[in-house]
Z-matrix of the N, CA and C atoms (Angstrom, degrees):
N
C 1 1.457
C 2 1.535 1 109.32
N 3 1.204 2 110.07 1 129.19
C 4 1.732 3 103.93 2 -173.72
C 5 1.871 4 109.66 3 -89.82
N 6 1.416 5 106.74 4 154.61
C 7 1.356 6 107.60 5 -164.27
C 8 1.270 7 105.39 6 -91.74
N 9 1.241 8 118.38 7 165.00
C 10 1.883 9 138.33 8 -149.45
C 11 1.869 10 83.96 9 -105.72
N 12 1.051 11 98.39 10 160.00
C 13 1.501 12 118.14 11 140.16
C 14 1.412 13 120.93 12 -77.94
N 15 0.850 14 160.10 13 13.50
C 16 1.694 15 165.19 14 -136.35
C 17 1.768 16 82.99 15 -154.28
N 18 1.792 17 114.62 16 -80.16
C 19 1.419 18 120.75 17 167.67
C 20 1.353 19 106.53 18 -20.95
N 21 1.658 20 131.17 19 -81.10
C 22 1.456 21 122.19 20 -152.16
C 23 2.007 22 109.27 21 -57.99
N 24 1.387 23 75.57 22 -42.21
C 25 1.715 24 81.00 23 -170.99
C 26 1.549 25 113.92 24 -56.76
N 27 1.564 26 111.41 25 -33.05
C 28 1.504 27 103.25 26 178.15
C 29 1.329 28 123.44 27 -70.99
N 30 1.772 29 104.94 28 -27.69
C 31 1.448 30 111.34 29 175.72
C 32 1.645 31 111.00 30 -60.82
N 33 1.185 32 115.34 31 -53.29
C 34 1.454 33 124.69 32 -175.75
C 35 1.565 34 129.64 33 -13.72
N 36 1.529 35 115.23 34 -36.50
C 37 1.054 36 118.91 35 165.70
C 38 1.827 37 123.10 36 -74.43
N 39 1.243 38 100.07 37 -24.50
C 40 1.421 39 122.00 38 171.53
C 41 1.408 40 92.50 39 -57.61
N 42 0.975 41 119.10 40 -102.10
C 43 1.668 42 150.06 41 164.62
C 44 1.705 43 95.12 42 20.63
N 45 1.584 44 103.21 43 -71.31
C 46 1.302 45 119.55 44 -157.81
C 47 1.650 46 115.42 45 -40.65
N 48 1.088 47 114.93 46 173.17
C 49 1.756 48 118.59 47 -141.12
C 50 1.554 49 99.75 48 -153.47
N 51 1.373 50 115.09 49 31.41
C 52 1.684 51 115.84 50 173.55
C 53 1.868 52 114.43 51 7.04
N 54 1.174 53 96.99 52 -93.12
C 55 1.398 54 116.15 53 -175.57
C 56 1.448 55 100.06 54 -41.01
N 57 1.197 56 147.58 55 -28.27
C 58 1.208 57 139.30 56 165.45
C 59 1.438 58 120.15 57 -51.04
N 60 1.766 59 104.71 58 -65.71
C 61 1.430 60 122.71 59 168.17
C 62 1.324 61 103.15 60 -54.26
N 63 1.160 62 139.75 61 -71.69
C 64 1.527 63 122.41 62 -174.09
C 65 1.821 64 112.28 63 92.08
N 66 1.036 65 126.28 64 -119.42
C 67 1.195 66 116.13 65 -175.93
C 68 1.575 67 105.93 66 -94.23
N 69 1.347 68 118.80 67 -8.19
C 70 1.435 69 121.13 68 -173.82
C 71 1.907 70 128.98 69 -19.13
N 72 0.702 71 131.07 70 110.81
C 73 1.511 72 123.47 71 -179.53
C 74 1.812 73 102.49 72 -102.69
N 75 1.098 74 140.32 73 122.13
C 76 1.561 75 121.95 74 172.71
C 77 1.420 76 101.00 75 -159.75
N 78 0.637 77 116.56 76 -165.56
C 79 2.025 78 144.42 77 178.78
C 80 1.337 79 110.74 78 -152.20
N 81 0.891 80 128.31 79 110.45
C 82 1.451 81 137.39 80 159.63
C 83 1.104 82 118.89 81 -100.35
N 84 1.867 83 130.24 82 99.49
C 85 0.996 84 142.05 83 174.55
C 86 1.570 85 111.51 84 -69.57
N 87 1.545 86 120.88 85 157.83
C 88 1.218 87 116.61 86 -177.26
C 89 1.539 88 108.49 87 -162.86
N 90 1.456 89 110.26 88 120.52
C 91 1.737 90 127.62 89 -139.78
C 92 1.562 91 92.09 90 -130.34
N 93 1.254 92 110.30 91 98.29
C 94 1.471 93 121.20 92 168.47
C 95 1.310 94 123.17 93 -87.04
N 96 1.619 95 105.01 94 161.79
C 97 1.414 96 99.51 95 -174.00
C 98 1.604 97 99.32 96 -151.44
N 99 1.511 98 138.02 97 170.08
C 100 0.922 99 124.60 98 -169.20
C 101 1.397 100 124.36 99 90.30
N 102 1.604 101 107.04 100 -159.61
C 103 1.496 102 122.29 101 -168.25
C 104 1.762 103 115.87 102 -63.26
N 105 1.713 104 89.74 103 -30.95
C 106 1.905 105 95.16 104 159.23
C 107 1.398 106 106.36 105 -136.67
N 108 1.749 107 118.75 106 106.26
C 109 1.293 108 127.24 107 -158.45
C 110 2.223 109 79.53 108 -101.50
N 111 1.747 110 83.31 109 158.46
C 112 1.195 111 77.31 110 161.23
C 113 1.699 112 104.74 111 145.00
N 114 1.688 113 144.93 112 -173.22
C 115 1.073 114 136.35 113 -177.87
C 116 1.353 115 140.50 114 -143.54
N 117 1.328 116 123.06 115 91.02
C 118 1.727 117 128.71 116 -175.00
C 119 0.939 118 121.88 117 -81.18
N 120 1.876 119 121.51 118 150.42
C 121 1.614 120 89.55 119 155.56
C 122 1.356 121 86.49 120 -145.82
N 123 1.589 122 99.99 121 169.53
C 124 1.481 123 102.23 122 -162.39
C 125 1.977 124 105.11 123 -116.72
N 126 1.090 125 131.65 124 117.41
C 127 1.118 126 126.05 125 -179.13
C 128 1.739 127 112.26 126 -107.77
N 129 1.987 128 74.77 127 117.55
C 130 2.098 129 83.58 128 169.58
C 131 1.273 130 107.61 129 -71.14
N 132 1.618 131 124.70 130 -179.14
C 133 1.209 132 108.70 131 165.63
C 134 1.517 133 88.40 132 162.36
N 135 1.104 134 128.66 133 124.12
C 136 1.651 135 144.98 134 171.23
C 137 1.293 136 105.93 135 30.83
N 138 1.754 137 116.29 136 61.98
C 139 1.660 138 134.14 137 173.86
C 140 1.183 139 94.33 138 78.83
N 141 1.405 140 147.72 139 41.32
C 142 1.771 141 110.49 140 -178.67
C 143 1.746 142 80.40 141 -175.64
N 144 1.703 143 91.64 142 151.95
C 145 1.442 144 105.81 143 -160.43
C 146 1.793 145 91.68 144 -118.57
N 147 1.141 146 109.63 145 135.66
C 148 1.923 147 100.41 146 159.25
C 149 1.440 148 115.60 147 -138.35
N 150 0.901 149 104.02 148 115.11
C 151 1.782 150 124.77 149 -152.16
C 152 1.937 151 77.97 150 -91.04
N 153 1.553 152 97.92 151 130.98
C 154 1.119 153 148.89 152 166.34
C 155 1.964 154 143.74 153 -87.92
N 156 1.073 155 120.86 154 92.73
C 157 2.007 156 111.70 155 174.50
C 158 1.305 157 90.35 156 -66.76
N 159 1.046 158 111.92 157 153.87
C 160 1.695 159 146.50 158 167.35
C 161 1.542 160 117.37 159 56.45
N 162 1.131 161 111.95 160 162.40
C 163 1.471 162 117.19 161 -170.76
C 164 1.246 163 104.23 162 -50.70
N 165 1.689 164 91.90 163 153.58
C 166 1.710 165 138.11 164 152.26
C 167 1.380 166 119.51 165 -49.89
N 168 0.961 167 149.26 166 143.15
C 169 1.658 168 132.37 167 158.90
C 170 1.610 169 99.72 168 -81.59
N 171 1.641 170 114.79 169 -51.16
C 172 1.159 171 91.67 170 174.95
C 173 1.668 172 122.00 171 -145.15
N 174 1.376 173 107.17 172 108.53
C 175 1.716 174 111.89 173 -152.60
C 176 1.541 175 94.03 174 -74.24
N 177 1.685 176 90.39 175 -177.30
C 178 1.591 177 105.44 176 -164.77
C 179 1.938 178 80.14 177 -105.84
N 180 0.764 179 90.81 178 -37.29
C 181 1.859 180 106.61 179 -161.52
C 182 1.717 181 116.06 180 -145.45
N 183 1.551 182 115.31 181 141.48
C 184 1.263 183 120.15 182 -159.60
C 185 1.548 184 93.41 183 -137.38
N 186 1.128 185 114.03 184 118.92
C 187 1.620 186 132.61 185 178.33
C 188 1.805 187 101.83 186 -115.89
N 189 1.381 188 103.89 187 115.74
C 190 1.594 189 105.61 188 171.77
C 191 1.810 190 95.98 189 -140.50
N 192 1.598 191 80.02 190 126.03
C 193 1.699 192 113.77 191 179.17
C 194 1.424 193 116.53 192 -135.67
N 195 1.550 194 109.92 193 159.25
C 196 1.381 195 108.17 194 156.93
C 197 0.968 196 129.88 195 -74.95
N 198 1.240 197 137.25 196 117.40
C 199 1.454 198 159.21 197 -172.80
C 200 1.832 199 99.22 198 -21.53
N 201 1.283 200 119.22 199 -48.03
C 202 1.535 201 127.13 200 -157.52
C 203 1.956 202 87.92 201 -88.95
N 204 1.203 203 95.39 202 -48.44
C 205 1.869 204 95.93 203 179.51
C 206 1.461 205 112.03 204 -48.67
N 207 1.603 206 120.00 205 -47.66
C 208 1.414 207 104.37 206 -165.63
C 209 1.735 208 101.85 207 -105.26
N 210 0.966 209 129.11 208 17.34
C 211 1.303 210 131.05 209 138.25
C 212 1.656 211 112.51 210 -64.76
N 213 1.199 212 116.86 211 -44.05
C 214 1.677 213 122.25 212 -173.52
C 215 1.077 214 90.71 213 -75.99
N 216 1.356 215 147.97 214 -52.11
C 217 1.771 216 138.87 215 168.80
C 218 1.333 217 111.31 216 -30.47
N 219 1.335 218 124.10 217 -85.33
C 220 1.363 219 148.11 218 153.86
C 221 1.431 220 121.15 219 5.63
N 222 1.420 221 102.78 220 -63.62
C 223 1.591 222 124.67 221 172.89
C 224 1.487 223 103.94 222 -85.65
N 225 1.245 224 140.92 223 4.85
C 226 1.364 225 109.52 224 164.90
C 227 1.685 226 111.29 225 96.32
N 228 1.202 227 107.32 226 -14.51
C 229 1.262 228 112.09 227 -157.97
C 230 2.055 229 105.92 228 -93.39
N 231 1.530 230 104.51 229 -18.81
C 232 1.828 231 105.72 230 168.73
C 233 1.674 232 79.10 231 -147.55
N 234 1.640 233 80.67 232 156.53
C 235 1.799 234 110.04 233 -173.60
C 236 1.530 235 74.73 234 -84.07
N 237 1.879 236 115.33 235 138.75
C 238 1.329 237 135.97 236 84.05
C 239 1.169 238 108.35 237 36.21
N 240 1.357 239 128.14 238 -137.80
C 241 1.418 240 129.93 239 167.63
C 242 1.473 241 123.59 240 -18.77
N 243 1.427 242 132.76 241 -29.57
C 244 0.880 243 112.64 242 -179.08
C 245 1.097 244 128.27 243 -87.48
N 246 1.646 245 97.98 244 -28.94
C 247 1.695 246 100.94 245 177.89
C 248 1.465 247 115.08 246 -77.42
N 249 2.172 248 117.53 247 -3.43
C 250 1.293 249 105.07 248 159.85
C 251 1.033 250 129.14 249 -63.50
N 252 1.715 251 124.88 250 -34.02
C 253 1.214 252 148.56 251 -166.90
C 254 1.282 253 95.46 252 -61.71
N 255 1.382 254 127.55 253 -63.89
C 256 1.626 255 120.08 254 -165.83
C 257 1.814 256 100.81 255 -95.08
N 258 1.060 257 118.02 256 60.18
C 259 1.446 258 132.35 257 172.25
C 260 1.626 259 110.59 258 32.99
N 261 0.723 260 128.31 259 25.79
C 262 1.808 261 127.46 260 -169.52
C 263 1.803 262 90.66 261 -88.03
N 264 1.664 263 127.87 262 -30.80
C 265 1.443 264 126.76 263 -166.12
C 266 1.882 265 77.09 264 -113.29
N 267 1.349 266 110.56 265 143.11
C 268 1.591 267 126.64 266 168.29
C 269 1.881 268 102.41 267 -129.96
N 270 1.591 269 99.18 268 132.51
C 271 1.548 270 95.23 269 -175.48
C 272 1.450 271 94.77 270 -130.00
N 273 1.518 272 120.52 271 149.65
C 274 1.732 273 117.92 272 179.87
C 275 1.569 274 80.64 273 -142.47
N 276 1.148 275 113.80 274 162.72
C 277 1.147 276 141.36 275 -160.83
C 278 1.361 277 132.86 276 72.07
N 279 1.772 278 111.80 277 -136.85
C 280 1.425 279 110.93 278 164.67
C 281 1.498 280 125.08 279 -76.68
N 282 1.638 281 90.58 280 94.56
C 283 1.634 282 109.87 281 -168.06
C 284 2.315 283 103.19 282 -57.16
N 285 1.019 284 90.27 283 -24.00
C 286 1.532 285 97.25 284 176.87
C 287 1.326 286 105.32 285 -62.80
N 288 1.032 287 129.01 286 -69.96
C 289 1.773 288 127.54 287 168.23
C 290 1.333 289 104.96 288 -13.44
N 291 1.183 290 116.08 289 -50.56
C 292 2.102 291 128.29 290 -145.90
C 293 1.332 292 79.92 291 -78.85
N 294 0.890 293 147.93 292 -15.26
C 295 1.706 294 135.62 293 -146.40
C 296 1.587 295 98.39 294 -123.05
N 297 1.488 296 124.91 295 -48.71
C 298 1.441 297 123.73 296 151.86
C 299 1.566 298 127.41 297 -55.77
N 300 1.606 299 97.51 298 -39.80
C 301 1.687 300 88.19 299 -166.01
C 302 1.995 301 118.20 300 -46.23
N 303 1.320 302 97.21 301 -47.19
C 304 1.419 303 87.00 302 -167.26
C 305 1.699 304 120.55 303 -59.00
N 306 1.200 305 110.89 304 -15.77
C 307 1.079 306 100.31 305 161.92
C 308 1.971 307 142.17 306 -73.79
N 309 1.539 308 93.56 307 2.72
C 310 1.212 309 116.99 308 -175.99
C 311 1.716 310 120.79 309 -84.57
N 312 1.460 311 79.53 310 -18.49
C 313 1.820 312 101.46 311 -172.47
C 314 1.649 313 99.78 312 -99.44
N 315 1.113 314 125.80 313 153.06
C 316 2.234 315 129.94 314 155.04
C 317 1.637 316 71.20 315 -104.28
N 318 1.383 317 94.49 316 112.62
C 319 1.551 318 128.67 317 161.33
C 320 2.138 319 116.30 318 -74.16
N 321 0.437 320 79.70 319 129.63
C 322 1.776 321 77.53 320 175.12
C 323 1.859 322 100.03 321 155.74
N 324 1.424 323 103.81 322 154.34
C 325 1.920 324 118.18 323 168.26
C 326 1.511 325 127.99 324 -57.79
């Protein structure tokens, strides 16, 4: 059965990896598009993540993808970086975050 966007995002706090983040404070907004359009955001904040529907007032960082693309990130199935490189992942803000976050998550389906 293939996984939702609604699915990843709820796992996410699961997922999360404290000791990775470390003192991190951020918001990570997340702007879908596609087969599941729509808007999360995920707030770090003193070790612990609580993943969010609908906008931020004011994010640290703004990730907009196609719904099917960052599921294929997610799952392992396209590199991260690569699908930034050929624009399919769009990041605005603190591009430094984008470059730590994934290590904050155990990535896998």
């Amino acid at each position: 059965m293939a996984v939702t966007i609604k699915e990843l995002m709820e796992r996410m706090p699961g997922a999360f990896l404290p000791e990775k983040a470390g003192d991190t404070e951020a918001v990570i907004q997340f702007e879908f598009t596609g087969a599941e359009p729509g808007s999360w955001h995920a707030a770090i904040h003193n070790g612990t993540c609580e993943v969010n529907e609908g906008q931020h007032a004011n994010p640290t960082m703004t990730l907009m993808a196609d719904s099917s693309d960052y599921i294929d990130i997610i799952t392992g199935k396209t590199d991260a970086m690569k699908a930034f490189m050929q624009g399919k992942v769009k990041l605005t803000g603190n591009l430094n975050l984008a470059m730590k976050m994934t290590s904050f998550f155990k990535l896998g389906g």
